[in-house]
C-alpha positions, 0 to 999 in steps of 0.5 A: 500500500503506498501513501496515495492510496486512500484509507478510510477508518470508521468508528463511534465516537461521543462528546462526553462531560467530564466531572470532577477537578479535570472536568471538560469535554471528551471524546469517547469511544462508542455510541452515547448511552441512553439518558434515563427519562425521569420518574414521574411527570412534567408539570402541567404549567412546563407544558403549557410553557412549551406549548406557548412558545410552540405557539408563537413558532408557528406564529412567526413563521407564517403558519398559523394567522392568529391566535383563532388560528391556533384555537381552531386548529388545536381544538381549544377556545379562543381565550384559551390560547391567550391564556396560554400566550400570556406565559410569554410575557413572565420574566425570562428567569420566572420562564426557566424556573418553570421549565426546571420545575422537577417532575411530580411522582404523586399527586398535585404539581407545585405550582398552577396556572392560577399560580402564573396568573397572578404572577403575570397580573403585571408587567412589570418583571420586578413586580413579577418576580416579586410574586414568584417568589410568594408562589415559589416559598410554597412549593 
């Protein structure tokens, strides 16, 4: 074999995280292990987190019209939809602490959507995280 030949090696590697003083990313040999799904269920309010920002997606790419676009293809009312919207006006960190919620094994969820909506009575975010913080003691 001679140096213009062409060689081709094919192997698996992964980007792993290590922990500890030498953390950083490393390459691994083989596929990446599969993440573990965590017990229990996602908050009702992540959810509709989600699915307000999926909401707006398609807003802003064209594909629905408007919020009775949305309210007819999803099958819920009108009102409903602004509802859901209106989690798009809390304070980007109150929108993280939501998505982190961790999942509820039993019974009710930590915080409701009559929860957020005294939270977003303002649109202030100070005021906002003011009144996270109340709904947040709680849980």
């Amino acid at each position: 074999m001679s140096a213009a030949d062409p060689t081709t090696i094919r192997f698996k590697v992964c980007l792993a995280r290590r922990a500890g003083p030498t953390r950083g990313l490393t390459l691994e040999e083989g596929e990446r292990p599969a993440a573990e799904a965590p017990a229990g269920r996602m908050a009702r309010v992540t959810r509709l987190l989600v699915q307000a920002h999926y909401f707006q997606r398609l807003l802003d790419r064209g594909e629905a019209k408007d919020l009775a676009d949305l309210a007819r293809r999803y099958g819920v009312s009108r009102a409903r939809v602004t509802q859901i919207m209106d989690l798009l006006l809390l304070a980007p960190d109150i929108q993280e602490a939501l998505l982190l919620l961790p999942t509820t094994a039993k019974g009710p969820d930590p915080v409701t959507a009559l929860d957020l909506r005294r939270v977003g009575r303002s649109a202030k975010w100070t005021e906002q995280r003011t009144e996270w913080g109340r709904v947040a003691d709680v849980t």
